[in-house]
N, C-alpha and C positions, 0 to 999 in steps of 0.2 A: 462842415463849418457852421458855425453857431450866429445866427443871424440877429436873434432877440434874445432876451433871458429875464429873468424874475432873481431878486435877489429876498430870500427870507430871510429872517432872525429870528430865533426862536427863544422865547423869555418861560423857561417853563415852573416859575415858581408860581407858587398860590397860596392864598392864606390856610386852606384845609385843602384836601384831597375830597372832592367828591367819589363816593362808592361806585355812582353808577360810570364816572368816564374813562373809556377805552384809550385816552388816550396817554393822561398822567399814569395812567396804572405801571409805566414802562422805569417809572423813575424811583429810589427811597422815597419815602414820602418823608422822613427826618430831614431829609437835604433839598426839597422844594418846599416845605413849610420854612424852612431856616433864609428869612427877610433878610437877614445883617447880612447873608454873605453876596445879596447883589451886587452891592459896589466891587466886590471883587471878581465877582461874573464878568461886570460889564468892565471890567480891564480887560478877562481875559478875551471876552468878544473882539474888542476893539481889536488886540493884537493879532488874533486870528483871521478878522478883517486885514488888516497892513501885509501880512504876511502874502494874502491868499494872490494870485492870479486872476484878474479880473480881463474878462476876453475882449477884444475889440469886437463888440458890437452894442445893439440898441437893447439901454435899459426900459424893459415895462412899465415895474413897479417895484417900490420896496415894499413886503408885509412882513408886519410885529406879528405873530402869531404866539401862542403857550397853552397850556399856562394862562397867567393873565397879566399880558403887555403891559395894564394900565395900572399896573402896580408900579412903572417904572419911572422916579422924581424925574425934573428939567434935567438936573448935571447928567444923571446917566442917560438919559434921549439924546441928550447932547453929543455925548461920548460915543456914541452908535451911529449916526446920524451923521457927524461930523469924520468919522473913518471911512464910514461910506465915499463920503464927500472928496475927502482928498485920493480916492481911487479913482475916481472918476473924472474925465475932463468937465469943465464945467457947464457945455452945453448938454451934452449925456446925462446929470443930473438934473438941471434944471428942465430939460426937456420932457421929463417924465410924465406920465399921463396918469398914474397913479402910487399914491401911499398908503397903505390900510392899518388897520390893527384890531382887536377883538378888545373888548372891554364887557367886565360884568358888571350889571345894575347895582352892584353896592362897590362898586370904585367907578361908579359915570360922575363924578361931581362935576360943577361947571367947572373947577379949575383945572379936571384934570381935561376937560374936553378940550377945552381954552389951550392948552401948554401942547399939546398933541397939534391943533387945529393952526398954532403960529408956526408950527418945524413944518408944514406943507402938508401934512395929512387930510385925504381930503375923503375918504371911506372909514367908517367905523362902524364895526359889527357888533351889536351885543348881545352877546350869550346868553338867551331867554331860559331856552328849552321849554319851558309851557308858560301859560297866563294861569294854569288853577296851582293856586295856593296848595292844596292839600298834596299834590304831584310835588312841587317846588321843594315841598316840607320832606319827600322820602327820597328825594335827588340829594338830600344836603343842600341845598343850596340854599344859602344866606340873603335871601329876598324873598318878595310877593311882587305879586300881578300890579300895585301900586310904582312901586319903587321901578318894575319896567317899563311903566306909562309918563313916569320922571324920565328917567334917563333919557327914554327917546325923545319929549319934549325938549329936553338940555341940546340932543344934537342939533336938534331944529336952529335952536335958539342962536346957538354958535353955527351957523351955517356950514353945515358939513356938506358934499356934494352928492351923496351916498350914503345912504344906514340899510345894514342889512341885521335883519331880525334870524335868531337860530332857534328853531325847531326842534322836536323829537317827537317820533311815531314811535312806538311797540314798549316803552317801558311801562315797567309793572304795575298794574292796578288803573292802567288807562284805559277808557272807553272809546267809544266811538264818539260820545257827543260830548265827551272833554276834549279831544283831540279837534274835533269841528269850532269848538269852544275859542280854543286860543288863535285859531288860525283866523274866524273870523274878528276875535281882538286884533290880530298881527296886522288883516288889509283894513281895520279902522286907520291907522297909525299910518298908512299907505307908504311904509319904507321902501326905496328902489329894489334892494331886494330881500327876496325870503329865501334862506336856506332851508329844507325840509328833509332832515336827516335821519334814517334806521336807526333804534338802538340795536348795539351788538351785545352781547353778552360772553364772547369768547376770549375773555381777556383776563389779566391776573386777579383775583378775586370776583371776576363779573358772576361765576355760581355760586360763589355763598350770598352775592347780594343779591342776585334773584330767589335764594332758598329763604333768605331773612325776610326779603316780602310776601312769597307765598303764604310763609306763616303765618303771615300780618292778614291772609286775604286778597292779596294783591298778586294777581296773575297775570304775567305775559300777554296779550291777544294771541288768539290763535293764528296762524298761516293765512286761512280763509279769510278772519275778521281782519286782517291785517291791508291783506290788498283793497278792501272794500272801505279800509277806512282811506289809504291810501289815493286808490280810484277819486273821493268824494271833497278830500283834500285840493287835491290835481285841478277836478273840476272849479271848486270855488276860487281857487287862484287864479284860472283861463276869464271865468266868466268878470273877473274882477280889474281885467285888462292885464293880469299879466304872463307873462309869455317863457315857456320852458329856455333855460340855460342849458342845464346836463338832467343829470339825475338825482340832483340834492338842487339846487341852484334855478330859482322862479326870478325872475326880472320887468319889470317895468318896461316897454318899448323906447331902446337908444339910450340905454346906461346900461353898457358893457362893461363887467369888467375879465380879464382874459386870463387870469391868474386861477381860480375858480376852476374853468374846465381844463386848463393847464397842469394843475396841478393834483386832479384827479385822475388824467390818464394816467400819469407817472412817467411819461415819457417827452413831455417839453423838457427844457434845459431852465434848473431853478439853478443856482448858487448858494446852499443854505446856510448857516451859520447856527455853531451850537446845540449843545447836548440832544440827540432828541429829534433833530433837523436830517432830514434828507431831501436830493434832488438828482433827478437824473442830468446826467455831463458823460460832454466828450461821446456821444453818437452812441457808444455802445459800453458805457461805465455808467457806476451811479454812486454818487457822494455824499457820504453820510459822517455824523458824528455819535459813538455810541450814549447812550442816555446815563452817565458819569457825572452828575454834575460838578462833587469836587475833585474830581479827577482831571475834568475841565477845565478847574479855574486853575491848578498846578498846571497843566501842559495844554492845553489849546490844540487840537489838531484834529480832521480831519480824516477820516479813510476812504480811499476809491477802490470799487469792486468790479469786477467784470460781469457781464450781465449775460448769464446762461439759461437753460432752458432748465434746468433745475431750481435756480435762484428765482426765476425774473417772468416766467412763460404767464403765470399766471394771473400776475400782476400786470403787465402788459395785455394779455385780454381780457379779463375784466375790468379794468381801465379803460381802455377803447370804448366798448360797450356801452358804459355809461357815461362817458363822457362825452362819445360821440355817437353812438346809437349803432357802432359798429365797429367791427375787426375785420381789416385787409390784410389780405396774404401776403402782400410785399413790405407791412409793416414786420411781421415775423421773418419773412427772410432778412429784410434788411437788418434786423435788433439779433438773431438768435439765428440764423443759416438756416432757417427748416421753412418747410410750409407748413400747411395745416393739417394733414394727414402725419406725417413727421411727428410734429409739434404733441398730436393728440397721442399718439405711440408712445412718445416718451415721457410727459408729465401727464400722468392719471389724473389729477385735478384741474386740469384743463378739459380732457374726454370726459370728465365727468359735465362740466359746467355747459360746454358746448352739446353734449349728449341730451341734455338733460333741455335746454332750448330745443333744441330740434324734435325731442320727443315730444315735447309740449306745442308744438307749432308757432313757439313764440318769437324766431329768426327764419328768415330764408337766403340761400347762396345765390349772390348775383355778381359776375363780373369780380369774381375771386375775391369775394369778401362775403360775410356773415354780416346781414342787416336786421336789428330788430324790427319786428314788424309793428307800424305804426298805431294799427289800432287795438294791440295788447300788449303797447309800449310799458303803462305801469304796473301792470301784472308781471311781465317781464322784471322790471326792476325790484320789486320785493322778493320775485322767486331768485333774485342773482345776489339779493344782500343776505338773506339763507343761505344759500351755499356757501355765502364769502363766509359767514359766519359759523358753517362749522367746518370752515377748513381750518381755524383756528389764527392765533397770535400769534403768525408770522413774519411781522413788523421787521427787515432787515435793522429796526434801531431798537429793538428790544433787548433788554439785556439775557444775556445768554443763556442765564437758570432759567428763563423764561419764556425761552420758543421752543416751539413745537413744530418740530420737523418731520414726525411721524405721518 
C-alpha cells in the first residue's frame, strides 16, 4: 500500500538539443525543439492528469522536470497545476511540503521566477553544468558563467526556499582545476543544494560527441583523474558545511528534499506524467510513458510494466547503492523473488557490478545487505557510474531503435 508518493511532469521541450545530454537524446529532437506545439502538450498533460488514478495517500511534492519546464507561460502552469488541483482533496495539495522545477540561466528572467514563485513553487534548480565559459561553449549551452551568477541572484531576490545548482564531472576537455573552479563559484552562491553529477556518454549520439571533441583536443579525464577530481569535489563541499544527500545530491544541514534520493533509487512510488516520464507503482510495477511526443499529444497514455529480474535487477541495485549506500536482500526478494546469489546468477550485469565492488574492497556483507564502505564511499561511486555507463542506454523510456539490450 502506497503511503507517500511524488507526482512529476515532465515538459521535455527545449529550444536546441544539447549534444552532450543523456537525457533529451531519447526524444526527435524536430518534436522537442517544435515550441508552438506546447499548448497542445499541455492539453494533452492535463487530460492524462484527469484520467489517471491518484492513490489515497500523502502527496511530497510536485516537480516540473525536462527539458526545460521554464519554458512553460502562466496559462499552461495553470493548466498543469490546476489538474493536479482538482485530483486532489484540498488539504493533500495545499499540505505539500514541496514544488520544484529546473530552469536554464537563459530562461531565469525575474518574470519567469515571479510566475513559478506565485503557483507555490518553492525549489528551483538551475542547470549550470559548469561556471567556465569555454566548457559552456562545447556543452552547447546558451549562456556564460555571468548569466548563471544572474539567475541565481534573481532566485534570491524572489525568495525561493531552495536553489539547487547542477554540476558535471568527466566531460570533455575538463580538468581538474576547471571542475575545482566552478564548484568553488557554486559554494560562493551558497545554494541549499549542489547536485554533482557523472557525465555519461553511452547515449544516442553521446560517441560522436565525444569523437568531435577529441578532435578538438578535448578529452575525457581518465578513470584515475576522474575519482581524484571527484574525492576533492566531495571534500570542498564537506569542508564548506555541506552534508552528503546520495550520490549526486550535496545539501546544506535541514533543507531536505526527498524526491532527489527518491527518485534515484527508482524504487519510491513517483506518479509521472508525460512523454519521457517514468516512476516506479504499485509495489512491483513501474509506469512509464514512452518518449512520443506527438504521439502524446494525439493519445495521452501511460504504460505499466512488471518488474523482473531481467528488466529491473539492475536498476534496483544500483539505485539502492547510491542512493542509499546500500542493497538489502529483502529489497530483491520482496521487488523480484530472488536473493542475492539468485539475483547474481541470473542478470550478468548485476555479478558484474556487485563482483566488481567486492573485488575492489569497496562494499562489505552485513546483516544481508551489501554496504558501501564508508571511507572509499567516492571511489565507489565513480567506479559504479563506469559501469552504469557501459552497460549502456537502457532507459525503459527510450525509444525502442534505441536500446540496447545486448
Amino acid at each position: 500500500m502506497i503511503e507517500r508518493y511524488h507526482i512529476y511532469c515532465h515538459i521535455p521541450f527545449c529550444k536546441k538539443r544539447c549534444p552532450y545530454c543523456y537525457f533529451t537524446a531519447k526524444f526527435s529532437e524536430e518534436e522537442m525543439i517544435n515550441l508552438d506545439a506546447m499548448d497542445e502538450y499541455v492539453k494533452a498533460m492535463k487530460a492524462d492528469i484527469e484520467k489517471a488514478d491518484f492513490p489515497d495517500a500523502v502527496v511530497t511534492s510536485i516537480v516540473c522536470g525536462g527539458g526545460t519546464p521554464s519554458l512553460l507561460n502562466e496559462r499552461q502552469l495553470d493548466t498543469i497545476i490546476d489538474a493536479i488541483r482538482s485530483k486532489l482533496p484540498p488539504d493533500r495539495f495545499n499540505g505539500m511540503e514541496f514544488m520544484a522545477y529546473e530552469v536554464s540561466p537563459d530562461t531565469a528572467s525575474e518574470a519567469t521566477l515571479i510566475t513559478f514563485r506565485n503557483k507555490g513553487f518553492n525549489r528551483v534548480s538551475i542547470g549550470a553544468q559548469s561556471f567556465v565559459d569555454e566548457e559552456l561553449k562545447l556543452l552547447g549551452r546558451p549562456y556564460t558563467r555571468e548569466m548563471i551568477v544572474k539567475a541565481a541572484e534573481l532566485v534570491r531576490k524572489v525568495n525561493y526556499d531552495m536553489l539547487n545548482i547542477d554540476l558535471l564531472i568527466g566531460i570533455p576537455g575538463q580538468t581538474h582545476d576547471s571542475v575545482i573552479q566552478s564548484i568553488k563559484d557554486t559554494v560562493t552562491i551558497k545554494p541549499e543544494h549542489i547536485s554533482v553529477s557523472l557525465f555519461y556518454s553511452s547515449y544516442p549520439g553521446g560517441k560522436e560527441f565525444v569523437q568531435k571533441c577529441e578532435k578538438r583536443g578535448k578529452l575525457i579525464p581518465y578513470l584515475s583523474d576522474k575519482i581524484q577530481i571527484y574525492e576533492d569535489v566531495c571534500r570542498i563541499l564537506m569542508d564548506n558545511g555541506y552534508v552528503r544527500v546520495d550520490n549526486t545530491v550535496f545539501s546544506l544541514p535541514d533543507y531536505v528534499f526527498p524526491y532527489e534520493k527518491d527518485a534515484i533509487s527508482e524504487t519510491e512510488p513517483v506518479l509521472a506524467f508525460g512523454p519521457g516520464s517514468a516512476g516506479y507503482w504499485d509495489n512491483n510495477r513501474v509506469r512509464f510513458t514512452p518518449p512520443y511526443i506527438n504521439k502524446y499529444i494525439e493519445a495521452p497514455a501511460s504504460v505499466e510494466e512488471e518488474i523482473t529480474v531481467d528488466n529491473y535487477a539492475f536498476t534496483i541495485v544500483w539505485g539502492h547503492l547510491n542512493a542509499y549506500g546500500k542493497i538489502e536482500e529483502n529489497v530483491l526478494e520482496e521487488k523480484l523473488g530472488f536473493n542475492f546469489e539468485e539475483v547474481m546468477r541470473l542478470e550478468k550485469d548485476v555479478n558484474i557490478l556487485l563482483s566488481v565492488l567486492i573485488q575492489e574492497n569497496l562494499v562489505f556483507r552485513q546483516d544481508s545487505a551489501y554496504i558501501l564502505r564508508p571511507e572509499t564511499l567516492n571511489r565507489a561511486i565513480v567506479l559504479m557510474h563506469y559501469i552504469r555507463d557501459g552497460w549502456g542506454y537502457k532507459l525503459i523510456t527510450a525509444p525502442e531503435q534505441t536500446l540496447n539490450l545486448n
